[in-house]
C-alpha positions as CSV (number, residue, x, y, z in Angstrom):
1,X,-130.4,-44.2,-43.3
2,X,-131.1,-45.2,-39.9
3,X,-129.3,-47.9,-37.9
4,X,-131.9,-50.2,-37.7
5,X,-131.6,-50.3,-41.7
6,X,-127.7,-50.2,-41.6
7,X,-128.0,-53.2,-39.5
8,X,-130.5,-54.8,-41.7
9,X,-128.2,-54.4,-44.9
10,X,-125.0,-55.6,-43.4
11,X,-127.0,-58.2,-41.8
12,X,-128.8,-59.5,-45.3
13,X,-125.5,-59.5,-46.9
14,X,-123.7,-61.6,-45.0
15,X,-126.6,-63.5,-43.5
16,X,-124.9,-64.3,-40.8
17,X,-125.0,-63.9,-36.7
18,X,-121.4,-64.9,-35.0
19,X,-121.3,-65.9,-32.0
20,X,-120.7,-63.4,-29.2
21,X,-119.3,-65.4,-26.3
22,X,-120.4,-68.8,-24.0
23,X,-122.1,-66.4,-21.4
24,X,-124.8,-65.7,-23.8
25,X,-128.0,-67.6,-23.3
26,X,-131.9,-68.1,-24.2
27,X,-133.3,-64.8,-24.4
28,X,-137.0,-63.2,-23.3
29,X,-139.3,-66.0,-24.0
30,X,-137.3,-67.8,-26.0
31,X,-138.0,-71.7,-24.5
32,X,-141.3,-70.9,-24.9
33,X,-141.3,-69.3,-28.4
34,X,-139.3,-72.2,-29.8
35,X,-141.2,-74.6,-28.6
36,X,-144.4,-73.2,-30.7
37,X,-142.5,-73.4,-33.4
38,X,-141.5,-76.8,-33.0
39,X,-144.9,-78.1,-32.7
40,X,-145.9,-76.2,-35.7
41,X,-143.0,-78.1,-37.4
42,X,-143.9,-81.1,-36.0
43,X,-147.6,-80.7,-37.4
44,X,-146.3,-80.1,-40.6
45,X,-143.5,-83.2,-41.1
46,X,-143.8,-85.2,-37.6
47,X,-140.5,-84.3,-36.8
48,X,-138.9,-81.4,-33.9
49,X,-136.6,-79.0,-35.8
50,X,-135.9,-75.5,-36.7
51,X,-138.3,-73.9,-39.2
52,X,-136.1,-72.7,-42.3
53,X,-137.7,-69.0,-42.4
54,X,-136.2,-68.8,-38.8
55,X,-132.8,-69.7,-38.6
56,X,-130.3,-72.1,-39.7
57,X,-126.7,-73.4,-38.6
58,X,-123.8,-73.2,-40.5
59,X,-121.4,-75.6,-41.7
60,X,-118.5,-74.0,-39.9
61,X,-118.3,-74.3,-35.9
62,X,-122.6,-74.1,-35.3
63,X,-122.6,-70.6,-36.1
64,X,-126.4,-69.3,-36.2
65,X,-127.6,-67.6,-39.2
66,X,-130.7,-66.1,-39.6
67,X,-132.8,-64.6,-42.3
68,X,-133.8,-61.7,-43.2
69,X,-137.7,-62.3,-42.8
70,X,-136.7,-63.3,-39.4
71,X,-134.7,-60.6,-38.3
72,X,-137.2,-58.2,-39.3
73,X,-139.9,-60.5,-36.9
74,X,-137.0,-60.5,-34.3
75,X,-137.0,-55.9,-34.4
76,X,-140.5,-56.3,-34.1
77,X,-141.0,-58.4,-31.5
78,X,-137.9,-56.4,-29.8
79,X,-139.9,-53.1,-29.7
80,X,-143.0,-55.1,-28.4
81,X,-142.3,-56.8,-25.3
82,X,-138.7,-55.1,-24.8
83,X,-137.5,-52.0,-25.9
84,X,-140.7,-49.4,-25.8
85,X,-138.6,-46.4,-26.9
86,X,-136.8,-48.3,-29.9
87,X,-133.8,-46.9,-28.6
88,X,-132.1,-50.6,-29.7
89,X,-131.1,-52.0,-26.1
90,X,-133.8,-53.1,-23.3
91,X,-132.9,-51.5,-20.1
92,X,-133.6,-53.2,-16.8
93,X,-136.7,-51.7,-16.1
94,X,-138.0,-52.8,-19.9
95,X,-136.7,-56.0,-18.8
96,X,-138.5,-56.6,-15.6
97,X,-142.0,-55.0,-17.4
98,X,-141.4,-57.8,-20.2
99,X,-141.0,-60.7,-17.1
100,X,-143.6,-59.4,-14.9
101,X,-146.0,-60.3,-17.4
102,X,-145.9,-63.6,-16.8
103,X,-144.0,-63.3,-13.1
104,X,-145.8,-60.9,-11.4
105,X,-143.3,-60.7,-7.6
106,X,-140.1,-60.9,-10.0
107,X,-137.6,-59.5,-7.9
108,X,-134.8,-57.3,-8.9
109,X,-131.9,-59.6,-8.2
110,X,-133.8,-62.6,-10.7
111,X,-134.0,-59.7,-14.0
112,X,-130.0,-58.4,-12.8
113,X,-129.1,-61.9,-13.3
114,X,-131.4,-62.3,-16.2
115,X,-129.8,-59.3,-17.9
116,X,-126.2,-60.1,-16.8
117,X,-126.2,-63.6,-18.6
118,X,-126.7,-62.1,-21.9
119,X,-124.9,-58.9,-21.5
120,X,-121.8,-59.4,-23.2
121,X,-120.6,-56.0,-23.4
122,X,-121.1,-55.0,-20.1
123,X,-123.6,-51.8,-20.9
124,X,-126.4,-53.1,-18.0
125,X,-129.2,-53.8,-21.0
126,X,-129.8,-56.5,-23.4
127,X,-128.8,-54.5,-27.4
128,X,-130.7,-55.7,-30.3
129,X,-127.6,-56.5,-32.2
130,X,-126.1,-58.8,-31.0
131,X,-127.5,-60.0,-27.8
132,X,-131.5,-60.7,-28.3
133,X,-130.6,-61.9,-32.0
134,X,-128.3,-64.5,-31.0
135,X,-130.6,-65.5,-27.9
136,X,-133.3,-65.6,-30.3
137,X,-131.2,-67.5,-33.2
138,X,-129.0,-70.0,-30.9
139,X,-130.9,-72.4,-28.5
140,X,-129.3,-72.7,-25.3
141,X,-129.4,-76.1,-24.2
142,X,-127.4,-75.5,-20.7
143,X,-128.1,-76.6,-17.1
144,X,-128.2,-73.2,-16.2
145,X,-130.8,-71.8,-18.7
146,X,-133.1,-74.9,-17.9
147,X,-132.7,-73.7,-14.3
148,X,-133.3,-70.2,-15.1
149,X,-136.2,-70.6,-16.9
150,X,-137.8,-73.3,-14.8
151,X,-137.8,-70.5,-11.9
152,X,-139.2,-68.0,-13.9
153,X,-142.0,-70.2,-15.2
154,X,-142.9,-71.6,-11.9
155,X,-145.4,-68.3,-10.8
156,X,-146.2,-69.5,-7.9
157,X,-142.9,-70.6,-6.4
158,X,-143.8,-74.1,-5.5
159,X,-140.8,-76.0,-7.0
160,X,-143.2,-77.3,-9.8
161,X,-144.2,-76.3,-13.0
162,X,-147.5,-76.8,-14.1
163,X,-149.2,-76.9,-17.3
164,X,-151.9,-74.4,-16.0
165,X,-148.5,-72.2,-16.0
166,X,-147.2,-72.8,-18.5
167,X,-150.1,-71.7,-20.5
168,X,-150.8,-68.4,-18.6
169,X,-147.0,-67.7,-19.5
170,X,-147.5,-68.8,-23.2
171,X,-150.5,-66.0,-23.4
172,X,-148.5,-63.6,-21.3
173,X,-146.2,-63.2,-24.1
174,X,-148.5,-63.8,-26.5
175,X,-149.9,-66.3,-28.2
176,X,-153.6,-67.3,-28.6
177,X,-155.0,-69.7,-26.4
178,X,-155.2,-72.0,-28.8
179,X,-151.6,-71.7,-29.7
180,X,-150.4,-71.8,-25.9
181,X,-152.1,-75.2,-25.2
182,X,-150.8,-76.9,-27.9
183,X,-147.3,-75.9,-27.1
184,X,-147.7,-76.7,-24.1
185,X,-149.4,-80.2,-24.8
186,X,-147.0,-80.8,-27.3
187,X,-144.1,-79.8,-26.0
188,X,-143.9,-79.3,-22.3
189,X,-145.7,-81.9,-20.6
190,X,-143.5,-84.5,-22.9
191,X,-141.8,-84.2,-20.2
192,X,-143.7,-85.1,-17.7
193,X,-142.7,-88.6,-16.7
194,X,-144.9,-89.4,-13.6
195,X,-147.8,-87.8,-16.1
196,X,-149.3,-85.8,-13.1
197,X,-150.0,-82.9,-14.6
198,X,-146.5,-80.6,-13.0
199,X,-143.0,-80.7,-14.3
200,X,-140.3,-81.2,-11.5
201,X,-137.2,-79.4,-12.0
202,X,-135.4,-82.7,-12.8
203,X,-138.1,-83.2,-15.8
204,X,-138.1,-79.8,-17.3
205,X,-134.4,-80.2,-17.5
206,X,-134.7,-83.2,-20.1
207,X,-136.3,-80.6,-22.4
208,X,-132.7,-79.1,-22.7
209,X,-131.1,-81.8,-24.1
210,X,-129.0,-80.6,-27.4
């Protein structure tokens, strides 16, 4: 039996993902990912939550727990954007391939920081289990996350974010057109106060709000 299926087993029986530390943040795509599935939730009962067959919280301190279904979506999506040799961990070169799909000039100091803000134990990559599943399963709702990803999303480096960005970034990490402008329309630009089109930093950061 492979790890990946140890890690499956122990996972399903306990159903739970603890929480490994305050350093750890949103991972890969994560803003953006969660906000699709909010909208689709909102289609479905007018109302911005987490979808059941991806995650829940527990009763006892916020703890995420996740599903089986979705942890199996999470190793999937894992291998595809981050960890090309399925070796379990996404190494800083994986990690600036997976970013420089949607920010081409990246530069090595952003995906260092990028990586060290999740790497709890130190190892220089971001591990399946327990990093990228609890970025995945635990919305991070800080100051510095909305920062991070407000810089990351902004392509062209013009202190704005635009919805023409943030759909090229939706379909960068793929979703269908379709499915990147209604996230963004129905997310995103709720934001946008002054309704001109462009988030300021000061706007995206009122999508963080716990």
């Amino acid at each position: 039996m492979n790890s990946w299926n140890v890690t499956v087993l122990m996972l399903a029986g306990t159903a739970l993902v603890s929480a490994w530390g305050s350093s750890i943040s949103s991972g890969p795509a994560t803003p953006m990912e969660r906000a699709f599935e909010d909208v689709r939730s909102q289609h479905r009962d007018a109302s911005l939550h987490n979808v059941l067959s991806r995650g829940t919280r527990s009763a006892n301190g916020g703890v995420p727990c996740v599903t089986v279904p979705f942890l199996t979506e999470l190793k999937e999506r894992f291998i595809r954007w981050l960890d090309h040799d399925n070796d379990g961990q996404s190494t800083f070169d994986e990690v600036k391939n997976y970013i420089r799909r949607f920010k081409p000039d990246v530069t090595d100091q952003t995906v260092a920081a990028f990586i060290s803000r999740r790497d709890s134990n130190g190892n220089g990559a971001i591990d399946f289990v327990p990093e990228y599943v609890h970025d995945m399963a635990a919305p991070d709702y800080t100051l510095e996350g909305a920062n991070e990803w407000f810089k990351l999303q902004d392509t062209n480096d013009d202190s704005f974010v635009t919805e023409a960005e943030l759909v090229k970034v939706a379909e960068a990490v793929g979703m269908s057109p379709e499915e990147a402008l209604d996230t963004v329309q129905g997310y995103y630009m709720s934001a946008d106060a002054n309704k001109d089109g462009k988030l300021s930093l000061d706007e995206f950061k009122t999508l963080y709000s716990p």
